[in-house]
C-alpha positions in Angstrom: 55.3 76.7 57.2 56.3 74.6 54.4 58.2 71.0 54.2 61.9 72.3 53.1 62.8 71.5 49.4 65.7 69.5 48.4 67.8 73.1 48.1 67.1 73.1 51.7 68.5 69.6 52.4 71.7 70.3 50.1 72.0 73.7 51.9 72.2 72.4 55.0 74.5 69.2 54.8 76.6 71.8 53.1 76.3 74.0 55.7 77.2 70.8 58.1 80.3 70.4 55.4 81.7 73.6 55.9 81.9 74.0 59.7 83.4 70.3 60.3 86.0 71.8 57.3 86.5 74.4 59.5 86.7 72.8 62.5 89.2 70.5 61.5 91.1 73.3 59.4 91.4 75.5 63.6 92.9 71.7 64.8 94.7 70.9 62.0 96.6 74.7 62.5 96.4 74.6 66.5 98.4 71.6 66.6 100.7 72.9 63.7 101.5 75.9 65.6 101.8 73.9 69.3 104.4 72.1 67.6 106.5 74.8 65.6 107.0 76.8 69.4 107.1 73.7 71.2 109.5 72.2 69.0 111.8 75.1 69.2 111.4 75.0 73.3 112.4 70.9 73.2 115.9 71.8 70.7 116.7 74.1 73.9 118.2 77.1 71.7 117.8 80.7 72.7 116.7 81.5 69.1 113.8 81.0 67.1 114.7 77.7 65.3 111.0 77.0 64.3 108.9 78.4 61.3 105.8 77.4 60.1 106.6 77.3 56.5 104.3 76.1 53.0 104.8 72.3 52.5 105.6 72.8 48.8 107.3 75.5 46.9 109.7 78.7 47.9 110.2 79.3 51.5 111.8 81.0 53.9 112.1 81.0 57.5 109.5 83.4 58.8 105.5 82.4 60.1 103.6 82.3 56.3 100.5 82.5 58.6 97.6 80.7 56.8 100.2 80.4 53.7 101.6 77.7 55.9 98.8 75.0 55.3 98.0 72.8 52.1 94.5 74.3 51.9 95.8 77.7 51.9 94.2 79.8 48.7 92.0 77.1 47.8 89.1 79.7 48.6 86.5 76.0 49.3 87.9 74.9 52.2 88.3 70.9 52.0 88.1 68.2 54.5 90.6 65.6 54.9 94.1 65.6 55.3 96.1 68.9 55.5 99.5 69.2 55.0 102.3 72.4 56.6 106.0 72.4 56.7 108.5 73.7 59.2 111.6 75.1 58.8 114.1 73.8 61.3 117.2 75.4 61.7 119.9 72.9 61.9 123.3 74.8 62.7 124.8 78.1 64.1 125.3 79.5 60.4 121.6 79.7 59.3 120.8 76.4 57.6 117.5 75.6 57.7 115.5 72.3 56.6 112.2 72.3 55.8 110.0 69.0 56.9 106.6 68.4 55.7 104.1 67.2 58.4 100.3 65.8 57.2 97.7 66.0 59.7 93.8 64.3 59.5 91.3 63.8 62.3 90.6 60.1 62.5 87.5 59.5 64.8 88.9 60.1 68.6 92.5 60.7 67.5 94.6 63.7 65.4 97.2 61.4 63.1 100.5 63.0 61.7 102.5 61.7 59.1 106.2 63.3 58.9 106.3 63.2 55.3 109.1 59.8 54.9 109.0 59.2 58.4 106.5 57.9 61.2 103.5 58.4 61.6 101.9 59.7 65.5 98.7 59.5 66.6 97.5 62.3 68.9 94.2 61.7 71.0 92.1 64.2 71.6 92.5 67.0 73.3 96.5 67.0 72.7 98.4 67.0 75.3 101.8 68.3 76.7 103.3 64.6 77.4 102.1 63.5 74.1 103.6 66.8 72.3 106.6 65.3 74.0 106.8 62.5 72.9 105.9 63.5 69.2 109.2 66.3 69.5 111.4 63.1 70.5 110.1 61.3 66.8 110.7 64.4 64.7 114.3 64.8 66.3 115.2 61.4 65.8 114.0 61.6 62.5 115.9 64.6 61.5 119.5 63.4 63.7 118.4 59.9 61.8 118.5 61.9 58.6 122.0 63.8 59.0 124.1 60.9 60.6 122.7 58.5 57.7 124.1 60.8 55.3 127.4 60.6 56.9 127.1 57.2 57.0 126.8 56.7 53.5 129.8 58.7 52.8 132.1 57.3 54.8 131.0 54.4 53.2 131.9 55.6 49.9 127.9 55.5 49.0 126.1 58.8 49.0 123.6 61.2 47.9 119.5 60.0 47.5 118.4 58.4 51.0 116.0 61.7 50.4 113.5 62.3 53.6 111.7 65.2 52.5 114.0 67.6 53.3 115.0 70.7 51.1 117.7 73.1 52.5 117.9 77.0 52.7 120.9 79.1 53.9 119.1 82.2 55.4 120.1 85.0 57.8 116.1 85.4 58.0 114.6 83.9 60.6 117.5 84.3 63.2 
């Protein structure tokens, strides 16, 4: 048997490449989609108020599947940071927000970033207390975003004080 040639070295640390890519891609979308049912379950309404959306562009409040992820259609999966949105539904009339979320495997730990907001740092594996925890940040972050708003009106000083937020008016989703 031969000595492998440098092909064979490139080959393989690709090879190497692609599963971690993978692996973290399956985390990345695991934790996405813990936290778009979970989330729901923590806001305590008997609807679906949860949608994993994409973090960029049209949306609407339905699962996009793999369309929910930045690395979606990039056909080379990457590794590093991935980014997915969820569409919350904020009131009894279909009004929906959408909230961008970055996740990235640093060494023991899962960090997500809510896109103008905190960051959380998840240890591996995730866990339910933790998932707790991480619903009570996003809610304060969104009820933080909303009362602010108010705030500055009734202050005579609104608009801007953007958090990543876009809104939609939908019957989808309900």
């Amino acid at each position: 048997m031969s000595a492998p040639t440098r092909f064979d070295t490139l080959a393989e640390a690709a090879s190497r490449y692609g599963q971690a890519s993978l692996d973290n891609y399956s985390l990345v979308r695991s934790l996405a989609e813990q936290i778009s049912t979970g989330f729901c379950k923590y806001l305590g309404d008997s609807k679906k108020c949860v949608y994993l959306v994409p973090p960029d562009g049209p949306f609407s409040p339905v699962d996009h599947g793999s369309g929910a992820f930045s690395v979606s259609g990039q056909g080379f999966l990457p590794l590093g940071e991935i980014k997915f949105g969820l569409a919350v539904r904020v009131s009894h009339t279909g009004d929906w927000i959408r909230v961008v979320l970055s996740a990235e495997k640093e060494g023991p730990d899962l960090d997500v970033g809510i896109v103008g907001g905190r960051n959380f740092a998840f240890r591996l594996p995730i866990t339910e207390e933790r998932l707790q925890e991480f619903f009570a940040i996003l809610f304060e972050h969104l009820t933080d975003w909303f009362n602010d708003q108010a705030n500055h009106y009734a202050n005579g000083v609104y608009g801007g004080g953007a958090m990543g937020f876009e809104f939609l008016h939908s019957e989808e989703g309900e």
